[in-house]
C-alpha positions as CSV (number, residue, x, y, z in Angstrom):
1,X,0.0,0.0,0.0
2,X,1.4,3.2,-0.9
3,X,2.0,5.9,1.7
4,X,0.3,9.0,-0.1
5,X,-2.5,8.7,-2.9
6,X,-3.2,11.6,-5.1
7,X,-6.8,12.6,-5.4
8,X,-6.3,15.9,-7.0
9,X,-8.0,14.9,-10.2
10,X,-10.8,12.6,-8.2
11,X,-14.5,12.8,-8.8
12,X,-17.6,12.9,-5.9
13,X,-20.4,10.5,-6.9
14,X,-21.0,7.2,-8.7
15,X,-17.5,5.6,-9.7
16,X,-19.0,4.3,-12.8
17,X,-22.2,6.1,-14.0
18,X,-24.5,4.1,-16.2
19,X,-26.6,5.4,-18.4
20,X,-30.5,3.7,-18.7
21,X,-30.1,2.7,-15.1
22,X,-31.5,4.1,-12.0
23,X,-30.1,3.5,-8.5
24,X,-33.1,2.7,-5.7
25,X,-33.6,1.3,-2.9
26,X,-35.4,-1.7,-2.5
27,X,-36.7,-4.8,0.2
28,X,-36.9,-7.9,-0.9
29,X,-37.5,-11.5,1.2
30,X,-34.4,-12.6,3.0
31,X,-34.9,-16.2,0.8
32,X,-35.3,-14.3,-2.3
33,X,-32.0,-12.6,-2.0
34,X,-30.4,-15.6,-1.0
35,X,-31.3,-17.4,-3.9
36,X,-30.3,-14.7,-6.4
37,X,-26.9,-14.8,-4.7
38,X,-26.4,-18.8,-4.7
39,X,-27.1,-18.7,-8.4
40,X,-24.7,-15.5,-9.0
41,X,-22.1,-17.4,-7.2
42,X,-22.9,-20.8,-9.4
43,X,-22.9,-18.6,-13.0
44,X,-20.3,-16.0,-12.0
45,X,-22.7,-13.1,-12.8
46,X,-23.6,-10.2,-10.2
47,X,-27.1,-11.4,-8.3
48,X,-28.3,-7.6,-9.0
49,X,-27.7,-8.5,-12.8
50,X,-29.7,-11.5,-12.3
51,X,-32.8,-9.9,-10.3
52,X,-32.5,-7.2,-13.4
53,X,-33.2,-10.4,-15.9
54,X,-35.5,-12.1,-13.6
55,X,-37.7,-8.7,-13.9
56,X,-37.1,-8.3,-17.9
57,X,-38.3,-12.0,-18.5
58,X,-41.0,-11.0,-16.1
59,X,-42.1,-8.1,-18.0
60,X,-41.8,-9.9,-21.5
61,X,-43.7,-13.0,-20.7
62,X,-47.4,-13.3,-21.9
63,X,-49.9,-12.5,-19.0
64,X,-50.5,-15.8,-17.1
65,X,-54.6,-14.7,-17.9
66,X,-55.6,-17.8,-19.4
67,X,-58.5,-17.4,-22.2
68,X,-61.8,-18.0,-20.8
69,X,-64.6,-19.8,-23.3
70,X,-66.7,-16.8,-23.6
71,X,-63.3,-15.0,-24.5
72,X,-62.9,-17.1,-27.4
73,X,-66.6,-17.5,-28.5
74,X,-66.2,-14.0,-28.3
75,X,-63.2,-13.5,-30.6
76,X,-64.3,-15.6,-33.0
77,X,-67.9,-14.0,-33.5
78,X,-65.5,-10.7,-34.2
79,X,-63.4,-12.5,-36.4
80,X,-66.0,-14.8,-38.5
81,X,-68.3,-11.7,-39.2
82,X,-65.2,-9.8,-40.8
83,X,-65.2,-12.5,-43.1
84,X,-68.8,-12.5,-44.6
């Protein structure tokens, strides 16, 4: 370690800024957490990158809604009068 450092040409705030990203705070379930870091540990990746994934595959997926019968009789009578 050296004796003196020179911080004459040092910065306050983020080391790294990142652009498209937003710093918050946030709780999440003890297990949760500890699962996200098991996996990061396993796949060498940070476990805030993986929560940031978990939420975009969330966010992509199809709504778990499932299509009800009157939803689809419904559709269809929209669908097969376009036709005629």
């Amino acid at each position: 370690m050296r004796q003196e450092y020179d911080f004459s040409k040092g910065k306050r705030g983020a080391v790294i800024p990142s652009k498209g990203k937003t710093r918050i705070t946030i709780y999440l379930d003890d297990d949760i957490l500890d699962n996200f870091r098991q996996q990061s540990e396993t796949r060498g990746i940070g476990y805030q990158t993986l929560i940031n994934e978990a939420l975009k595959q969330y966010i992509k997926s199809p709504s778990e809604q499932s299509l009800t019968e009157a939803d689809l009789r419904r559709i269809l009578r929209e669908e097969l009068s376009q036709i005629r």
